[in-house]
N, C-alpha and C positions, 0 to 999 in steps of 0.2 A: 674592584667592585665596592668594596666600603666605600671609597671616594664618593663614587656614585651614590651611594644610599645618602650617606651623609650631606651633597647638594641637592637631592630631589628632597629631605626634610627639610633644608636650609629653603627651598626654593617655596614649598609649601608653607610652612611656618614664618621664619623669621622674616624673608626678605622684603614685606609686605610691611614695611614699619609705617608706613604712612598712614596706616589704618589703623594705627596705634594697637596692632597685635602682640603680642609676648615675645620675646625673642627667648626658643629654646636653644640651648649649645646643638648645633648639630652632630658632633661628636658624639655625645651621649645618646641623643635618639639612635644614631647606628650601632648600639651596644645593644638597643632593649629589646631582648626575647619575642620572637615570633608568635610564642603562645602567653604572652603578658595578657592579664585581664585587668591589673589598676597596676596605673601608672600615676606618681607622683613627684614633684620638684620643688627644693625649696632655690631663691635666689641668693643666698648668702652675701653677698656684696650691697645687694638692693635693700635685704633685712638689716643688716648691720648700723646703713642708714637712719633709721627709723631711731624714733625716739621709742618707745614702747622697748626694743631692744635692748637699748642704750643703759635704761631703766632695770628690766626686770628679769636679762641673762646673767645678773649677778647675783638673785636670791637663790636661796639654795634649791626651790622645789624644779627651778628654771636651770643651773647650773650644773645639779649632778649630771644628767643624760649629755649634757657636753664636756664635762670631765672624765667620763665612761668613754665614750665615742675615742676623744685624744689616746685615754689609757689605751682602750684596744686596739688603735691602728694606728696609732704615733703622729696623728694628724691633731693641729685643733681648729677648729670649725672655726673658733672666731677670728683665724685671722689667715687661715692656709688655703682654704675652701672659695672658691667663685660661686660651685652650681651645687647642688648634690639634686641624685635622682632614684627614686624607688622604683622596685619593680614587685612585682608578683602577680601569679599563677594561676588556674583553677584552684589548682593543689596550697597552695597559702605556702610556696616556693619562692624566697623570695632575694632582689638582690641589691646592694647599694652600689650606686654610679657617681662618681663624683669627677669635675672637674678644679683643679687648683695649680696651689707655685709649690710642686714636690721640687723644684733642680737643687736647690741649697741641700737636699735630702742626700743627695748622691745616689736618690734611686732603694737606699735601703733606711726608713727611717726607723727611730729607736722607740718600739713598742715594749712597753713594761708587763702586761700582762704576763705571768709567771706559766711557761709552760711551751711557750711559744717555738715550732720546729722551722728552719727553713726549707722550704724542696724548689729543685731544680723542674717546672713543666714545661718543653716544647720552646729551649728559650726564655720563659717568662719565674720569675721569685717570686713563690709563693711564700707568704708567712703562715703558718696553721697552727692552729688549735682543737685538737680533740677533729669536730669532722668542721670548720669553717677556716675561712682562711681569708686574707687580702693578698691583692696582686697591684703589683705598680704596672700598667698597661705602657705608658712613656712618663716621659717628665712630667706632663701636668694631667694623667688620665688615672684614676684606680677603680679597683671595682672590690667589695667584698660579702661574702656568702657560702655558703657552703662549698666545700672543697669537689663537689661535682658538678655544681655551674659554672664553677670558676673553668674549670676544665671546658664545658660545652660552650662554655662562652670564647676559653683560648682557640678551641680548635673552630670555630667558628669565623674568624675574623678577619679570613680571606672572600669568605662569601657569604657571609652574615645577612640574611633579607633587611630590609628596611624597618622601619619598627609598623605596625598593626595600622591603615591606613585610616582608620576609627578614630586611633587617636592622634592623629593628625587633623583630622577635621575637628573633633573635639578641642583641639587646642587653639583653633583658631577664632575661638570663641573668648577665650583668655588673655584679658587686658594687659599688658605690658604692665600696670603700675600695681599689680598684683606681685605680690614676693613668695607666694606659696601656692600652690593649685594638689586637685588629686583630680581622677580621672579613673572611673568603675566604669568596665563592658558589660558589665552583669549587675547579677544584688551586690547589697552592706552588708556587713553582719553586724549585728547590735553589740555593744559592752557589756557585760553580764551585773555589773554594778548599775546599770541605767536600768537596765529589767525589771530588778530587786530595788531600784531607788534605793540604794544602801539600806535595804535592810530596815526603813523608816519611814516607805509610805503604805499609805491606805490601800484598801484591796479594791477599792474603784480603782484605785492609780495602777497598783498591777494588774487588774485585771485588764487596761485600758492600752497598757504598753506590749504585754503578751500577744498583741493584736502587729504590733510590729516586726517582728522578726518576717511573718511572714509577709508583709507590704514590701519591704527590703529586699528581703531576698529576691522580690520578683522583677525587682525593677529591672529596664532595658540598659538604661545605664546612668552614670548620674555624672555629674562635676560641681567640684568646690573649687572656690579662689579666694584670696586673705589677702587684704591689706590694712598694713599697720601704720601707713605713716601717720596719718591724723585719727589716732587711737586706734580701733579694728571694725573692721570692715567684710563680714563674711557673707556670701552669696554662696547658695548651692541651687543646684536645679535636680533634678529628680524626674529620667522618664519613665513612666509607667505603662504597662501592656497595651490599657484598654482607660477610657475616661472615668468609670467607675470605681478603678484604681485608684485613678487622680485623688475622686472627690474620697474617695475612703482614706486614706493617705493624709489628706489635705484636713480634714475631719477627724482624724485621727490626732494628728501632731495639735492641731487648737485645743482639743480637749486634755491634751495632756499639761498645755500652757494654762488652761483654764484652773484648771486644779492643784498647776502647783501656786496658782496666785490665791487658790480658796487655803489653801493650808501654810500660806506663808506667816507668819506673826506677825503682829502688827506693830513690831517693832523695827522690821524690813522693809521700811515704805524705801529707801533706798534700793531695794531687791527688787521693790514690785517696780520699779522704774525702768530698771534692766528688763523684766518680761515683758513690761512694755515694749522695747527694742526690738521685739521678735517679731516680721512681719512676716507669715505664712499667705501664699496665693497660688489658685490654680488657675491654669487652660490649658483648656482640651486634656489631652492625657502627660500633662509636666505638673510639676506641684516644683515652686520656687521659694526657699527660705531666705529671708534679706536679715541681717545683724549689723546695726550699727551702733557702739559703742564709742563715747568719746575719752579720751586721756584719764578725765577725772573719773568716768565708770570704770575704768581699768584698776586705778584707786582703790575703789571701793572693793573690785573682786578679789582685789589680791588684799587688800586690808580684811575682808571676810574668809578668805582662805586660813590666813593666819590665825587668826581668833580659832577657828574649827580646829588649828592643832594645838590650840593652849588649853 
């Protein structure tokens, strides 16, 4: 019955390449939880491509989380990794799916993180820590998360359902030359640093963002897509309840772009170029964000990042 799951996603999603759809691994969609409410994928082969990559996976603020990642599961992304796939829950339960070339591994690779137990489940070697753990599924499949999904997930995978037919159709929406997508059934939750604008904007600006959590949280459901080959390229779309939503949403996110162009210095006219980049639109009850950035803006963000830690 996997088999099956795994070619009715294949059949839905990827085989339809002439339409210039995404092609997801199907393998991984027959992994992902029945009760998933955001599903996400990066294309690691397709990103590695990219110049943007090439460039700025060697600065340190880009490189730690891929050095973290290698450390705790003996993988390294930049060069082991084909697909990787997120999952999570109502609950904020969450899990990583990846597909890659474990066989040079032997099935047990060598994970440094200090603490590490091995256990025998049902067949399958887990590595654990404290309550998380990874599992090598076969040679090119792993999965890792907490030591009791990892379980739900093993004893699943004789009859595992197909992944959420939602996001199937939401993926069919998702361009092939996109290297990165997410994919919300429900709300967002906001970053608590964006709320606060660190701690450094004006009480119109918080008081204008405070208005977001709950737009977000109500949405029907949303999708983002990223492409970096000719710089970055983000598109999200956003559905909302009711068209009123929309426009409050819609209305909401300009005012927030408006203000931070009234409080930017006037020595950021390279900044205000970038908030120019940001195009917000609505219909009917969707609100759609477009970002386009070219190489040299990328430049700039990452030449202004740094300055902000000097």
């Amino acid at each position: 019955m996997r088999i099956t799951a795994a070619l009715l996603a294949l059949a839905l999603v990827g085989c339809n390449r002439q339409n210039d759809n995404l092609f997801v691994d199907p393998a991984l969609l027959a992994l992902v939880p029945s009760d998933t409410v955001v599903l996400a994928g990066i294309k690691m082969e397709k990103l590695r491509e990219t110049a943007a990559y090439k460039k700025y996976s060697v600065n340190p603020q880009f490189k730690q989380p891929l050095d973290t990642f290698e450390k705790e599961t003996g993988l390294d992304p930049r060069k082991d990794l084909w697909e990787i796939m997120f999952t999570s829950d109502a609950k904020g339960k969450s899990l990583v799916l990846a597909r890659g070339s474990f066989s040079g591994m032997g099935m047990e690779p060598t994970i440094e993180k200090p603490g590490i137990v091995r256990a025998n489940y049902k067949g399958y070697m887990l590595f654990t820590h404290d309550a998380s753990g990874v599992v090598f599924l076969n040679s090119s499949t792993i999965a890792a998360g907490k030591i009791e999904l990892l379980h739900q997930l093993i004893d699943a995978r004789n009859d595992h359902p197909p992944a959420p037919k939602a996001f199937l159709d939401k993926l069919a929406s998702v361009r092939r030359n996109n290297q990165a997508w997410v994919i919300a059934l429900n709300g967002l939750p906001i970053p608590e640093f964006l709320l606060n604008g660190g701690g450094e904007s004006s009480n119109m600006t918080r008081n204008l963002m405070a208005n977001l959590p709950r737009l977000m949280g109500s949405l029907q459901s949303s999708t983002a897509m990223l492409d970096l080959s000719g710089g970055l390229h983000l598109t999200v779309n956003a559905q909302c309840p009711t068209a009123k939503d929309s426009k409050t949403l819609h209305d909401t996110l300009r005012g927030v772009i408006g203000l931070a162009r009234l409080q930017m210095p006037d020595r950021s006219q390279d900044m205000l170029k970038l908030l120019d980049a940001l195009l917000i639109t609505m219909s009917d009850s969707s609100v759609n964000l477009d970002m386009n950035f070219s190489n040299e803006d990328l430049e700039t963000i990452s030449t202004k990042m740094s300055e902000s830690k000097n």
